[in-house]
Structure formats: C-alpha cells, structure tokens
TIMI-365539 format. One record per residue: residue number from 1; residue in one letter; x, y, z of N, C-alpha, C in turn. Coordinates in steps of 0.02 Angstrom, whole numbers, plus 50000, padded with zeros to 5 digits. Atoms other than C-alpha are relative to their C-alpha. Layout:
! residues N
resi; resn; npx; npy; npz; capx; capy; capz; cpx; cpy; cpz
NUM; a; X; Y; Z; X; Y; Z; X; Y; Z
...
This chain:
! residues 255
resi; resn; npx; npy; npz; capx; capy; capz; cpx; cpy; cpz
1; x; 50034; 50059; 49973; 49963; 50393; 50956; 50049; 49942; 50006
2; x; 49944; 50057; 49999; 50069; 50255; 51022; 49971; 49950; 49965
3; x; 49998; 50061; 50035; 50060; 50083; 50919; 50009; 49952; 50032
4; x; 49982; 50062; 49967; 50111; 49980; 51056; 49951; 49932; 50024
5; x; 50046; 50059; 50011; 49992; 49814; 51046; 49940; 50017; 49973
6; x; 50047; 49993; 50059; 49892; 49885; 50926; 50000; 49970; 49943
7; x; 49983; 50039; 50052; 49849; 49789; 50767; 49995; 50016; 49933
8; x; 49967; 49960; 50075; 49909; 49822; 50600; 49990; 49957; 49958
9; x; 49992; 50037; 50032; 49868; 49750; 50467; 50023; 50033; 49905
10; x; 49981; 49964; 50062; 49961; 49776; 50293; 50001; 49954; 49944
11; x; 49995; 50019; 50090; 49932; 49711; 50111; 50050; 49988; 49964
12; x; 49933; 49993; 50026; 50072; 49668; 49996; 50061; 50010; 50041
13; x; 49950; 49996; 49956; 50180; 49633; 50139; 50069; 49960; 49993
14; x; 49949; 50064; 50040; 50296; 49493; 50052; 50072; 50047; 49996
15; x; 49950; 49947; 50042; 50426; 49635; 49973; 49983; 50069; 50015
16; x; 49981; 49915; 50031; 50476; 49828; 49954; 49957; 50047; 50065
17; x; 50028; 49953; 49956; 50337; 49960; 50041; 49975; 49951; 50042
18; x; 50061; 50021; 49913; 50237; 49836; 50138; 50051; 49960; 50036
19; x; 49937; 50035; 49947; 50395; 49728; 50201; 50026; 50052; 50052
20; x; 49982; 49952; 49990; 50469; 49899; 50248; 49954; 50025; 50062
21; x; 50062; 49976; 49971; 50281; 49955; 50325; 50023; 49934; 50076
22; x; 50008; 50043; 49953; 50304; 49803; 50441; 50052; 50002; 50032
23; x; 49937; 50009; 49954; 50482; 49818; 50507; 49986; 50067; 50024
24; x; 50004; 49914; 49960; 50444; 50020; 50550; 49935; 49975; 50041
25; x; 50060; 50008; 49927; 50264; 49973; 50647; 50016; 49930; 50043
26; x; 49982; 50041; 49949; 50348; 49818; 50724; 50059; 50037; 50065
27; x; 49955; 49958; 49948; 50498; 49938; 50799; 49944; 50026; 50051
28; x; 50035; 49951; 49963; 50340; 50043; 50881; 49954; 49958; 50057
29; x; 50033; 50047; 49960; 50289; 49872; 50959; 49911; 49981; 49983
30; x; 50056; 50018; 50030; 50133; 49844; 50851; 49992; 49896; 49994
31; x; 49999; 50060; 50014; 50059; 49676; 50820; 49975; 50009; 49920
32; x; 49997; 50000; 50097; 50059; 49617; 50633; 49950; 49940; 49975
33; x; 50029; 50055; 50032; 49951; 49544; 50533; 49986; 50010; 49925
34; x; 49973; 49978; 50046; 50037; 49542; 50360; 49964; 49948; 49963
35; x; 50035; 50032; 50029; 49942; 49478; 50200; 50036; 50010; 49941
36; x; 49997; 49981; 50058; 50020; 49437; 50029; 49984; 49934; 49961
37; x; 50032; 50056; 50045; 50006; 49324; 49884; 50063; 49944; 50005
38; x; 49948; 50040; 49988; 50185; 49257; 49885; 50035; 49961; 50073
39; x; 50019; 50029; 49950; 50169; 49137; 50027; 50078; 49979; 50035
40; x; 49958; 49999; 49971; 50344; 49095; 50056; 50068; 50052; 50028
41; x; 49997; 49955; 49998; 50417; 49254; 50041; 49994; 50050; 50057
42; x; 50028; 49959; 49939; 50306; 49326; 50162; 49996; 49968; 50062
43; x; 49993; 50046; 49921; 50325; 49180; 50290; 50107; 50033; 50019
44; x; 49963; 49972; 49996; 50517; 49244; 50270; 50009; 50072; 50054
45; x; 50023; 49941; 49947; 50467; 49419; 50321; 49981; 49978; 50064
46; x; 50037; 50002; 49956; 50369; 49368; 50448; 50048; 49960; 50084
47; x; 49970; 50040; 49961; 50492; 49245; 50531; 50084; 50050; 50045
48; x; 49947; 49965; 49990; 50636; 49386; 50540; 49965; 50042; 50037
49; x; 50038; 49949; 49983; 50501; 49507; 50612; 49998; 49946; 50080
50; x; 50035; 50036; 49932; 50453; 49352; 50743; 50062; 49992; 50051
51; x; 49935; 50001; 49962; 50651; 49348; 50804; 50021; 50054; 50008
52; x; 49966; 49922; 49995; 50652; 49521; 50827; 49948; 50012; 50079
53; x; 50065; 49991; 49954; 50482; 49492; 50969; 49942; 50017; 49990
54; x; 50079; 49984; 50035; 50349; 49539; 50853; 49946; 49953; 49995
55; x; 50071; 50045; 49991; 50167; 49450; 50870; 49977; 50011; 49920
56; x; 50007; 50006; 50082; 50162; 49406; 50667; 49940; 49961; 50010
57; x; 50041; 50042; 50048; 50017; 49329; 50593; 49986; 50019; 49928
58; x; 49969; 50025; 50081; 50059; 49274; 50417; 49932; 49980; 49946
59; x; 50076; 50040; 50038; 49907; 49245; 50289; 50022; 50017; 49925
60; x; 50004; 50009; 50063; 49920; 49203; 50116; 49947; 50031; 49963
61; x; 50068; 49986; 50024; 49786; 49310; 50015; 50026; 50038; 49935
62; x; 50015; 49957; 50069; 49764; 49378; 49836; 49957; 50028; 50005
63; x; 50046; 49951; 49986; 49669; 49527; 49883; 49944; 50014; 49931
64; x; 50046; 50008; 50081; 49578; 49518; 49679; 49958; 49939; 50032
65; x; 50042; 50067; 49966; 49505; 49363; 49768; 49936; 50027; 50041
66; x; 50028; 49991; 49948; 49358; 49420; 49843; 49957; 49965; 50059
67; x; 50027; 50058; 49933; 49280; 49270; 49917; 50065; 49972; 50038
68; x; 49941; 50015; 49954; 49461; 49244; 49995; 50020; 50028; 50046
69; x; 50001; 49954; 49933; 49481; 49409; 50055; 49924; 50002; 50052
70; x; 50070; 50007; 49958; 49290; 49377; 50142; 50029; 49936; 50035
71; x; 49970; 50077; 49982; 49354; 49200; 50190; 50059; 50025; 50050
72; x; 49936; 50010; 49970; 49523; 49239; 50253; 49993; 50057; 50056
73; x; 50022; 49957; 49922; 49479; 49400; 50356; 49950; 50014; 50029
74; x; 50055; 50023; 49947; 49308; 49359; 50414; 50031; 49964; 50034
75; x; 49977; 50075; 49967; 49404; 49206; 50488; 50052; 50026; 50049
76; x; 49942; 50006; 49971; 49532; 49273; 50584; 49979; 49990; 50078
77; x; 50018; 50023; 49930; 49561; 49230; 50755; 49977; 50049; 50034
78; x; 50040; 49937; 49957; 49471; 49328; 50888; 50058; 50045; 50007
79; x; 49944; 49981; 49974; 49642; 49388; 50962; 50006; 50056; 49943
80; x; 49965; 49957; 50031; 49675; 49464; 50791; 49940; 50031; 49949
81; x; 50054; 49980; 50030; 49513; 49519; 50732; 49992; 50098; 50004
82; x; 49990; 49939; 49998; 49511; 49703; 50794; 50065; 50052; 49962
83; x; 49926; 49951; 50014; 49621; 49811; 50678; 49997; 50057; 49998
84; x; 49996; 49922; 50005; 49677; 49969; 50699; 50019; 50026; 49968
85; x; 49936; 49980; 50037; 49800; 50000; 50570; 49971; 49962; 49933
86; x; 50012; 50034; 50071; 49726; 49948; 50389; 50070; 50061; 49954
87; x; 49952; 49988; 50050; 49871; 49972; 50262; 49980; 49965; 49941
88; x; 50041; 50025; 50075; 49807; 49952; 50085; 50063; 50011; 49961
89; x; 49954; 49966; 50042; 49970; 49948; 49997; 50008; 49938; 49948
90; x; 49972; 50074; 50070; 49968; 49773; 49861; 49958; 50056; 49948
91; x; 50016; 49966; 50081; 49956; 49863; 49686; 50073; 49990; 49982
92; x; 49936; 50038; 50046; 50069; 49859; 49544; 49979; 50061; 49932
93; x; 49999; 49946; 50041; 50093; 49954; 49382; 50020; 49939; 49949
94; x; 49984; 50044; 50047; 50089; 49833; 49223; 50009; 50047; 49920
95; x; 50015; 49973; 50080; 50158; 49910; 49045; 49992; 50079; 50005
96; x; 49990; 49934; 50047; 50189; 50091; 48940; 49998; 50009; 49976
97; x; 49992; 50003; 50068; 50130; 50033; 48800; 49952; 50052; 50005
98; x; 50053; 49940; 50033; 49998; 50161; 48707; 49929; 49966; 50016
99; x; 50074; 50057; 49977; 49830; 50104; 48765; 49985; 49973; 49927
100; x; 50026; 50055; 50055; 49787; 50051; 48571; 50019; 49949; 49979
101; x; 49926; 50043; 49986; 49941; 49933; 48605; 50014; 49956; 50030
102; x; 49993; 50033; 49955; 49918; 49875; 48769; 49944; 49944; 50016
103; x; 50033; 50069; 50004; 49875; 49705; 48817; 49932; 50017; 50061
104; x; 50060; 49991; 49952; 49697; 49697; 48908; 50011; 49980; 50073
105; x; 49998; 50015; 49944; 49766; 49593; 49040; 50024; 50030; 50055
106; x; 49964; 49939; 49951; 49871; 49707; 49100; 49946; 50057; 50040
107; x; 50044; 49967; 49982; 49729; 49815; 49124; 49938; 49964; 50067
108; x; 50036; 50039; 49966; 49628; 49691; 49209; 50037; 49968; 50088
109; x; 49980; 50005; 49954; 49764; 49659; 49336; 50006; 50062; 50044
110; x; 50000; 49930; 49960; 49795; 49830; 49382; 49935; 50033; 50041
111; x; 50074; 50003; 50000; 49608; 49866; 49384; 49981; 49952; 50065
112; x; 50033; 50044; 49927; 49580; 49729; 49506; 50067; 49968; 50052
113; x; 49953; 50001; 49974; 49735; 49739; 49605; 49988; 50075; 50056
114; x; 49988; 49928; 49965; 49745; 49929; 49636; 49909; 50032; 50023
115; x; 50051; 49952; 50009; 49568; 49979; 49631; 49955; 49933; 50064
116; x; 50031; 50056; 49960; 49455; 49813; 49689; 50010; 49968; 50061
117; x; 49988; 50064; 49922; 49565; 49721; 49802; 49997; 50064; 50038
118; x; 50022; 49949; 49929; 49579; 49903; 49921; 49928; 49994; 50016
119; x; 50080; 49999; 49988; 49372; 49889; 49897; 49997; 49948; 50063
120; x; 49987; 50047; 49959; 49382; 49732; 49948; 50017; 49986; 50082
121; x; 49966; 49988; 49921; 49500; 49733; 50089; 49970; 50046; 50064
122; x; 50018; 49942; 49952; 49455; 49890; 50157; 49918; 49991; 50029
123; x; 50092; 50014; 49981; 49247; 49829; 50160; 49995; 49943; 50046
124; x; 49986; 50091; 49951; 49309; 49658; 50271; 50026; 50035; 50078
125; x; 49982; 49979; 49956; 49386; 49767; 50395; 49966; 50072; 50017
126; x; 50006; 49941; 49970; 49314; 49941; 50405; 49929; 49988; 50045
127; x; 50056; 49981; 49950; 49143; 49898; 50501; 50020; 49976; 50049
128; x; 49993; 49996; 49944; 49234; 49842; 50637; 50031; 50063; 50012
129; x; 49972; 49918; 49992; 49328; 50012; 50650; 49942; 50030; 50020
130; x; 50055; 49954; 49966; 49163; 50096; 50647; 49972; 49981; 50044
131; x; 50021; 50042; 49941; 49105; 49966; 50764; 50019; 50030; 50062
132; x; 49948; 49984; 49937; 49237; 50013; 50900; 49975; 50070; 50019
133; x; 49957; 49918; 49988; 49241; 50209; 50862; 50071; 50004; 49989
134; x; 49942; 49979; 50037; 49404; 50201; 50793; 50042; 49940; 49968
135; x; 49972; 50008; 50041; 49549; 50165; 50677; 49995; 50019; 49941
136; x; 49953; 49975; 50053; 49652; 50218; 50530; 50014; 49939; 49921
137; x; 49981; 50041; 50067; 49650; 50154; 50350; 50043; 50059; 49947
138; x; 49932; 49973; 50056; 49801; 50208; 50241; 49997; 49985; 49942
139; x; 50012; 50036; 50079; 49794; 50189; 50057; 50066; 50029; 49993
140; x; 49935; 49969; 50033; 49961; 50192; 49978; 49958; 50014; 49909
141; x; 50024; 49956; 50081; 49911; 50301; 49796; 50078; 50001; 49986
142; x; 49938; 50016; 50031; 50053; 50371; 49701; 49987; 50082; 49972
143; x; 50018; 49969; 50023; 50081; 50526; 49613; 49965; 49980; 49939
144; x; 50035; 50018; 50050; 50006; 50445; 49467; 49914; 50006; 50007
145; x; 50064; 49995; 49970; 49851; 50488; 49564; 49979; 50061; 49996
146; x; 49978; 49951; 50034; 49885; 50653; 49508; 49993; 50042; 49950
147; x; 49980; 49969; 50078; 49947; 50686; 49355; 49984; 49927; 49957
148; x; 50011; 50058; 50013; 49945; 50579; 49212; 50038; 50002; 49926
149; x; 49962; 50025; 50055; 50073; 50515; 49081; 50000; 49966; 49968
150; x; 50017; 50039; 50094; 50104; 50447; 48901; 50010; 49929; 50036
151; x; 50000; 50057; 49972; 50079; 50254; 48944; 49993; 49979; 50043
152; x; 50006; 49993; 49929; 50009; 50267; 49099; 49932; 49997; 50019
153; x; 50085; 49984; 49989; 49818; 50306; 49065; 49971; 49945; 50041
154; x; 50038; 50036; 49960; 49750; 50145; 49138; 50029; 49989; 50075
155; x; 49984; 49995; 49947; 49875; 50140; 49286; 49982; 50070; 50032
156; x; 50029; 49939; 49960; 49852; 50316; 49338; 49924; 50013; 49993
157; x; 50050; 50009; 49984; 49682; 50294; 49329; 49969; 49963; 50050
158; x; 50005; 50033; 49916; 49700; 50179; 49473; 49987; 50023; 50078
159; x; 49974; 49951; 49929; 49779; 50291; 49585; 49956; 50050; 49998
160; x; 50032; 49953; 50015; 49665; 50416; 49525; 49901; 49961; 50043
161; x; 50059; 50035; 49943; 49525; 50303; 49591; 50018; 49972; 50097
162; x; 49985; 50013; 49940; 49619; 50260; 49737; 49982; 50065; 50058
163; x; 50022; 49938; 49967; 49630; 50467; 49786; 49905; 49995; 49988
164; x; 50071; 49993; 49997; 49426; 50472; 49764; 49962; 49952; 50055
165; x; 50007; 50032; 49962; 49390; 50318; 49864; 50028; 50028; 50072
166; x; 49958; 49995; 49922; 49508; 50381; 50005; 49932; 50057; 50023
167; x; 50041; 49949; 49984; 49396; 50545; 49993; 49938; 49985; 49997
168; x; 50075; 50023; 49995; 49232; 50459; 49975; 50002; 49955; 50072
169; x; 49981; 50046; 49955; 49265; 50348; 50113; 50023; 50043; 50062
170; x; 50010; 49940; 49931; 49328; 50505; 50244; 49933; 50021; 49999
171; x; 50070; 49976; 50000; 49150; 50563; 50204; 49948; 49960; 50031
172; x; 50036; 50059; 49966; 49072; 50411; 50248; 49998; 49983; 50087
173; x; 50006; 50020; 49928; 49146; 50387; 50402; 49999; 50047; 50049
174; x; 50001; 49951; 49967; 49127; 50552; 50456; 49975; 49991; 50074
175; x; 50041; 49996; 49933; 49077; 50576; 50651; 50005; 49922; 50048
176; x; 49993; 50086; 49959; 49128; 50361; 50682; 50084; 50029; 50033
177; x; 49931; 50014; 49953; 49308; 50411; 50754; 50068; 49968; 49953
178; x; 49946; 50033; 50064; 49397; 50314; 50591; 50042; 50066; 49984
179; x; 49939; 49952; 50071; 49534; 50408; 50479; 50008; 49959; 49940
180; x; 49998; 50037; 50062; 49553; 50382; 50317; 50068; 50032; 49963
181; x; 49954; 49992; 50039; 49737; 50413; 50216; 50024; 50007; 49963
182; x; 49988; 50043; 50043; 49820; 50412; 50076; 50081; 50013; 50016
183; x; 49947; 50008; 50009; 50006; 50402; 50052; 50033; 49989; 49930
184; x; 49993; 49991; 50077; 50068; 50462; 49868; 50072; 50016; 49975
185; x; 49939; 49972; 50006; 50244; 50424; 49826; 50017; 50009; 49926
186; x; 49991; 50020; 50067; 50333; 50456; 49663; 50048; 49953; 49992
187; x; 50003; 50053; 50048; 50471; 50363; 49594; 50045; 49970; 50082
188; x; 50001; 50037; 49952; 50531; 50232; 49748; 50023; 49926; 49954
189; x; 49981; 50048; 50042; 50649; 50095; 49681; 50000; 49917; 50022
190; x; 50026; 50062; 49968; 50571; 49919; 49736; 50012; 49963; 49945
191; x; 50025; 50019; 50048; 50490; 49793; 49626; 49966; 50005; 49952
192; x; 50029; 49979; 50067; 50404; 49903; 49529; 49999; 49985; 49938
193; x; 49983; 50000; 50062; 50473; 49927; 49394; 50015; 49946; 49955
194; x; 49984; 50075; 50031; 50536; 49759; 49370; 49915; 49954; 49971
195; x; 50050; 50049; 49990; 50357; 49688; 49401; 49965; 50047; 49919
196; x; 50048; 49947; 50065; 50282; 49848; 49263; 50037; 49969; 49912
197; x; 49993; 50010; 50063; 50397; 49797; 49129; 50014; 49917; 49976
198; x; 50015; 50068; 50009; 50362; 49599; 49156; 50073; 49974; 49994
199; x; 49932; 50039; 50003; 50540; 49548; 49211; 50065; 50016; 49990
200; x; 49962; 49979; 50040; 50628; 49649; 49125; 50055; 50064; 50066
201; x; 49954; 49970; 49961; 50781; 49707; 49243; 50041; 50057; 49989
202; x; 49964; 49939; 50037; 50899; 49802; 49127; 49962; 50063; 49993
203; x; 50057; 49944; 50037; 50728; 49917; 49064; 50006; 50048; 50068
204; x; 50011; 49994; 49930; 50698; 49909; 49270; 50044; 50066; 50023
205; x; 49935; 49967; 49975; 50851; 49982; 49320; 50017; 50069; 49949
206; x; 49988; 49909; 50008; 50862; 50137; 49189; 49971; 50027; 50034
207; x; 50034; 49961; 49953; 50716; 50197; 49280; 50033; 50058; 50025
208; x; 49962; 49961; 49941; 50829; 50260; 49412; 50073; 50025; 49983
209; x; 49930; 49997; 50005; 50986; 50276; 49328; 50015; 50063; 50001
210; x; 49962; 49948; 50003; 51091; 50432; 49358; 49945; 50048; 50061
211; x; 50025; 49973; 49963; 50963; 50495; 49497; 50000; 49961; 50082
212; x; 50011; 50027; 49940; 50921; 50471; 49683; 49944; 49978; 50016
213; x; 50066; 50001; 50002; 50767; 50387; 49708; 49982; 49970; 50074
214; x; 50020; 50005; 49930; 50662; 50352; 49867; 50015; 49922; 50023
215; x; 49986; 50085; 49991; 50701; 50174; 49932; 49917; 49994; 50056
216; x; 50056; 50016; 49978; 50553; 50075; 50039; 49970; 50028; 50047
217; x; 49982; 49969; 49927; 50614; 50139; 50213; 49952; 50062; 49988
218; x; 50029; 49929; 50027; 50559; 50314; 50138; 49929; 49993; 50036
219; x; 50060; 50006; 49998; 50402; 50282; 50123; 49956; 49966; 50065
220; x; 49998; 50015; 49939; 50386; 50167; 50277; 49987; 50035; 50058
221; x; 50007; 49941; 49940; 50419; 50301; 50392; 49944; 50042; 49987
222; x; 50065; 49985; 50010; 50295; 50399; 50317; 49946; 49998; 50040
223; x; 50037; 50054; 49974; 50172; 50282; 50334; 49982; 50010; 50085
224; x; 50005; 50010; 49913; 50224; 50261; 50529; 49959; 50070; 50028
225; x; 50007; 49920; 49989; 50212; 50460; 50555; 49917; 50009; 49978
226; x; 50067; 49998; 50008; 50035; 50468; 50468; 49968; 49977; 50072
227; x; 50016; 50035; 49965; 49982; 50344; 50591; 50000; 49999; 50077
228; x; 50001; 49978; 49898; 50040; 50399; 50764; 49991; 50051; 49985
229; x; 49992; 49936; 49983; 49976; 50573; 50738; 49954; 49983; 50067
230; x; 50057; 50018; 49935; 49865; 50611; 50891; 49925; 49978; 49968
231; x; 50082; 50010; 50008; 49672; 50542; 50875; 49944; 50045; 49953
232; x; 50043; 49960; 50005; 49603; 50699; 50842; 50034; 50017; 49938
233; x; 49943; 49950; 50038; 49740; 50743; 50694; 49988; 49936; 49940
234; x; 50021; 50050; 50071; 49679; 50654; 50504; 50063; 50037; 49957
235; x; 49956; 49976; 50059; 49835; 50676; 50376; 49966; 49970; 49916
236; x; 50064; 50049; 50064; 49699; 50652; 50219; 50045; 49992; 49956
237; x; 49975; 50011; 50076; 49847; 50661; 50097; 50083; 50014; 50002
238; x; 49933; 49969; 50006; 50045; 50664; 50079; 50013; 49968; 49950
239; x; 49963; 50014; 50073; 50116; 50664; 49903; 50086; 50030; 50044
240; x; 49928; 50014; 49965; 50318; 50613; 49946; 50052; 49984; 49928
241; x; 49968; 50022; 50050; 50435; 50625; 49806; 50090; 49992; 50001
242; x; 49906; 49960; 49977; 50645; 50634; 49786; 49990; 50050; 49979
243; x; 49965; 49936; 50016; 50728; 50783; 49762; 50010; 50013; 49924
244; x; 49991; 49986; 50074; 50769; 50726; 49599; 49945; 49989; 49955
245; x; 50069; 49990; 50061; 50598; 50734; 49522; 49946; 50060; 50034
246; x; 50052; 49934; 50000; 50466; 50873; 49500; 49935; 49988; 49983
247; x; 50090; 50025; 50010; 50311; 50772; 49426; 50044; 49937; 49978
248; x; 50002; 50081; 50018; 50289; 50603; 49352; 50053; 49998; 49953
249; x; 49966; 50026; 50056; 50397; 50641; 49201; 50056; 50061; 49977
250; x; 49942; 49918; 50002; 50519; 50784; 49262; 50045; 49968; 50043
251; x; 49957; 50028; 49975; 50672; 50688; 49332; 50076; 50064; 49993
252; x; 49948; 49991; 50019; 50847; 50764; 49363; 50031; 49972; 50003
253; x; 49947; 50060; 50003; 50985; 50652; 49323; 50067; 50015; 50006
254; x; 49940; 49972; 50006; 51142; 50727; 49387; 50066; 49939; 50004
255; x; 49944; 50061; 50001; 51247; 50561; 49395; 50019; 49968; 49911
C-alpha cells in the first residue's frame, strides 16, 4: 500500500523508535502527525523532517493524560483529522528491582504509559478508521510480551497486555476494513535503558556491551513494511530480535 499523503500518526516521536518511525514514513511521502511529551525535542524532529518536504504537525501530549489525549486529538485540524497510520509506540521500562523492592511509582508509570495511554490514544482515533472502512494501528510490544524475567514482572506485564489488546481489538474490528499490529522487538539500543535505570548511563550501556544490538532504524523499517503490505494482507504480529540474543535473557557476547 503506498503511503504517499496518507496520515500517520506516531506516539513517542521526540527520540529513538518513534523519531526513526517518522523519518522511514516521511521518505514514503506520508504526512506526519508526531505526538510526544518532550516539546522541544520533538519540535527539533519535526523541523528536520519539515526541510526534508514533509507536512509535520507537531503536538505536545502526555498520552497518561487522558483528558489531553481527548483534548488534543479530538481538536485537530480537519486537514489532519483522518488517520491512517496509528503508531502506538510512547512506553518505557522503569527498574529490575524484585517486585518486594520496587518503588510503586515505577509501576504506576509503566502501567499508565504502556498499557493506558495505547487505550487511550488508540480509542481517540480508531472510530474514525472504522468510520472510513479503513486503517492500520501498530502497537510497538516487545518480547517482554512474551516471556518474562527476574525484575521485569510489572513491565512485561505491559507488553503482555499490550499483545492481548492488539488481539482483542483485531476481533473487534473484524469485517470494518481496519488492521490491527503489533511490532515486538528485543533488545534495541535507544533510551531505554538509560530512561529504565533512571539516568544511569554506565548501568545503560553494559546492556549492550560486547554484543550487536538492533539500533532504531531496525525497527523503523519494520514498522514501514508492516504498513504498506497490500489492504487485504494483516501482519497481526512480528517478534524482531539481533542475532545476538535468543530470548529476553539469552544474549551472546562475542566482543
């Protein structure tokens, strides 16, 4: 399916997968309408995307917000009201501690980050989809959606709600013409890690040390490929990992 002035709109577009998400569906001549919390950041993105010929519209939103996300994309301009392209990718991964350990908040962000704000988002935009007879909503999941590892229980319980929603939600829209997605990478070296262990760069960076890990692009393309299959062609699920891992907590480290 071509992309060319079709409208896209992607979540967590500021940094890493959704910055990435927006420079691959702007190459395909999409129009953008990128949403994150970090407002200058994402006017950045947006401004390098707009000197490239891309039709950006820039919106500030904390998708946990839900009278904002009702506010901010009930409101949009007519022009950019029809989307075709929902990208659900703002989530985050806070903490490893032992759940009898870990701080609540952490839980509470993740929880209403990864789980709520897609509710959210995805309930502001999908009755126009069914409205039309078509469009595509993408959930970025994770393998953590999966499987599930020591310090991990409340985040992979995210993703683990994220895969069920994706599949409750193809059911729903059965017979309207929608698609529904997910996109499940493993380890992908962004801001993750930095953002999971609250700052902490050095911790950040073993992560990946002595392996190859997926960079944004990766995943990006993906993404694109899901998205232009033909009409008739639903990809309900791609788990995308490196080479150098086998599950969540099977890495090879040949460096």
């Amino acid at each position: 399916m071509t992309l060319s002035g079709r409208t896209v709109l992607i979540t967590g577009a500021s940094a890493g997968i959704g910055a990435a998400c927006a420079r691959a569906f702007a190459r395909e001549g999409a129009r953008l309408v990128l949403a994150a919390r970090r407002a200058s950041r994402l006017e950045e993105t947006a401004e390098k995307l707009r000197g490239g010929g891309t039709d950006v519209l820039a919106l500030e939103l904390d998708v946990t917000d839900a009278a904002a996300v009702a506010d901010v994309l009930g409101g949009l301009p007519a022009e950019w009201r029809d989307v075709d392209v929902l990208v659900n990718n703002a989530g985050l991964g806070r903490g490893v501690d032992k759940l009898w350990e870990a701080d609540p908040a952490d839980w509470d962000q993740m929880v209403d980050t990864n789980v709520k704000g897609l509710l959210y988002v995805t309930r502001a935009v999908l009755p126009g989809m069914v409205e039309r007879g078509r469009g595509h909503v993408i959930n970025l999941g994770s393998v953590a959606g999966h499987e599930v590892y020591p310090g991990g229980a409340v985040y992979c319980a995210t993703k683990h709600a994220v895969g069920a929603i994706s599949k409750g939600m193809r059911m729903d829209v059965l017979g309207t013409g929608v698609r529904v997605s997910t996109v499940d990478p493993g380890m992908v070296e962004t801001e993750f890690s930095v953002v999971r262990f609250h700052g902490d760069q050095e911790r950040a960076d073993k992560v990946y040390r002595g392996m190859t890990p997926l960079v944004a692009d990766d995943i990006a393309e993906t993404v694109l490929w899901v998205a232009t299959r033909p009409p008739h062609v639903c990809i309900d699920e791609i788990i995308i990992k490196p080479t150098d891992q086998a599950s969540a907590t099977m890495v090879h480290r040949p460096g």
